[in-house]
C-alpha positions in Angstrom: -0.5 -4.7 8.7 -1.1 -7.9 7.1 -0.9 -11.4 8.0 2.2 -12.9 5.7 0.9 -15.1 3.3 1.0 -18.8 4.3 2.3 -19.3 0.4 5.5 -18.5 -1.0 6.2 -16.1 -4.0 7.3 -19.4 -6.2 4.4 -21.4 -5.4 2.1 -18.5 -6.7 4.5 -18.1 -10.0 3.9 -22.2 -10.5 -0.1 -22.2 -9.7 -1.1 -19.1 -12.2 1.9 -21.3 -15.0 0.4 -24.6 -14.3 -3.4 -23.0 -14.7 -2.6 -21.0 -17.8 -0.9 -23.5 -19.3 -3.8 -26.2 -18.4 -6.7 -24.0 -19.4 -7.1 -25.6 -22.6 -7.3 -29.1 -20.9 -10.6 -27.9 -19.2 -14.0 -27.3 -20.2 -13.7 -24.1 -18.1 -11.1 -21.8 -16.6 -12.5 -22.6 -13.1 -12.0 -26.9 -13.7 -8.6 -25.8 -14.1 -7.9 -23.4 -11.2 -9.8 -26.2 -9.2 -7.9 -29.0 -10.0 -4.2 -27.1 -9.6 -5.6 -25.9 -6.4 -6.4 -29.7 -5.4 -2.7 -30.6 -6.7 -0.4 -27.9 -5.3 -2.5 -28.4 -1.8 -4.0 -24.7 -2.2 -6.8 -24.6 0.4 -9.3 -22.3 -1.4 -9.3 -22.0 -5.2 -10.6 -18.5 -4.9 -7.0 -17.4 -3.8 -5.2 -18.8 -7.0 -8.3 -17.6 -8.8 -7.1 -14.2 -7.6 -3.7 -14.5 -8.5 -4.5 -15.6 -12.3 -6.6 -12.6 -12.4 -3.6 -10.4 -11.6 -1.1 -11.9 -13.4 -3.0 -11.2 -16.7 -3.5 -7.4 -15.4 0.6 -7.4 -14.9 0.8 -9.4 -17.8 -1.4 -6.4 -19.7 -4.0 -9.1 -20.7 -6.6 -8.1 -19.0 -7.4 -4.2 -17.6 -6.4 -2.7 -14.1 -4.4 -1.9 -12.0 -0.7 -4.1 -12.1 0.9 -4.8 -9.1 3.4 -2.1 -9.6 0.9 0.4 -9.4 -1.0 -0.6 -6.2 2.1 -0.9 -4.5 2.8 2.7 -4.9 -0.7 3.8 -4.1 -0.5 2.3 -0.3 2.7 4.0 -0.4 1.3 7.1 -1.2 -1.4 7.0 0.9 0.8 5.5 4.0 2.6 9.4 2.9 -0.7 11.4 2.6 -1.6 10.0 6.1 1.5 11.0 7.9 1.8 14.4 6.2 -1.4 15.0 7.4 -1.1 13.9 11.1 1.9 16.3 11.1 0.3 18.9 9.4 -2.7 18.9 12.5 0.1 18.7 14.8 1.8 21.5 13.6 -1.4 23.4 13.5 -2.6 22.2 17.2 0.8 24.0 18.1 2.2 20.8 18.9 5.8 23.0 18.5 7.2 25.8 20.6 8.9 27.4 17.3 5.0 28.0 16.4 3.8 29.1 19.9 6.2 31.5 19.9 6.2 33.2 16.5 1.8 33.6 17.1 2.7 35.0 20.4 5.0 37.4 18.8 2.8 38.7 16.0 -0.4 39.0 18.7 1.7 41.3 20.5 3.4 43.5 17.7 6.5 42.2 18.3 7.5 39.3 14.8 7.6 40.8 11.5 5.1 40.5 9.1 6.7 37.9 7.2 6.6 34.6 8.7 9.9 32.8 9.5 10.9 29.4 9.6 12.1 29.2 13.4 12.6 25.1 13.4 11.2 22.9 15.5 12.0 19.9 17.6 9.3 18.4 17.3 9.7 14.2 15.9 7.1 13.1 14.1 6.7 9.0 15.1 5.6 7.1 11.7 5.4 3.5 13.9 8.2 2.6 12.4 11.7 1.7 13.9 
């Protein structure tokens, strides 16, 4: 997990404002972020370089992928990841409902058809 960030959600909004609207003001772009940086006491410029960056990919000025979107990849992922640790558990025969159903179709006894036969098995996700 990450570290939170040691700046707030409104101090981002006001650096990437204050830097677009000062661009002009600047020979460059990075005079700009540098001197915003220096005002709103932002340690490394490089961060609110970052954040201008992806507020003109949300903003749909510039191409990639918005905020929205990467969001919902970690979550996917985060999903893909689990599914697939309980998938390999399932398969280890982490669950007596499996156990039992291969024992009964090695020895002639379950039907050909596979049931569901439910499981107790909890699948932990870390999460509380």
């Amino acid at each position: 997990m990450a570290r939170p960030s040691k700046y707030t959600p409104e101090l981002r909004e006001r650096a990437v404002r204050m830097v677009i609207e000062s661009r002009g003001d600047y020979e460059h772009e990075t005079a700009a972020i540098k001197s915003v940086a220096t005002k709103l006491g932002i340690t490394t410029h490089e961060s609110l370089r970052k954040w201008v960056r992806q507020a003109e990919v949300d903003g749909g000025v510039r191409q990639g992928k918005t905020t929205e979107e990467i969001a919902e990849i970690k979550r996917l992922r985060r999903e893909v990841t689990e599914l697939r640790r309980a998938n390999e558990i399932l398969k280890a025969g982490g669950c007596r409902a499996n156990r039992a159903r291969r024992a009964a179709l090695r020895t002639g006894l379950g039907s050909a058809e596979p049931k569901y036969l439910g499981c107790d098995l909890q699948l932990h996700s870390g999460r509380s």
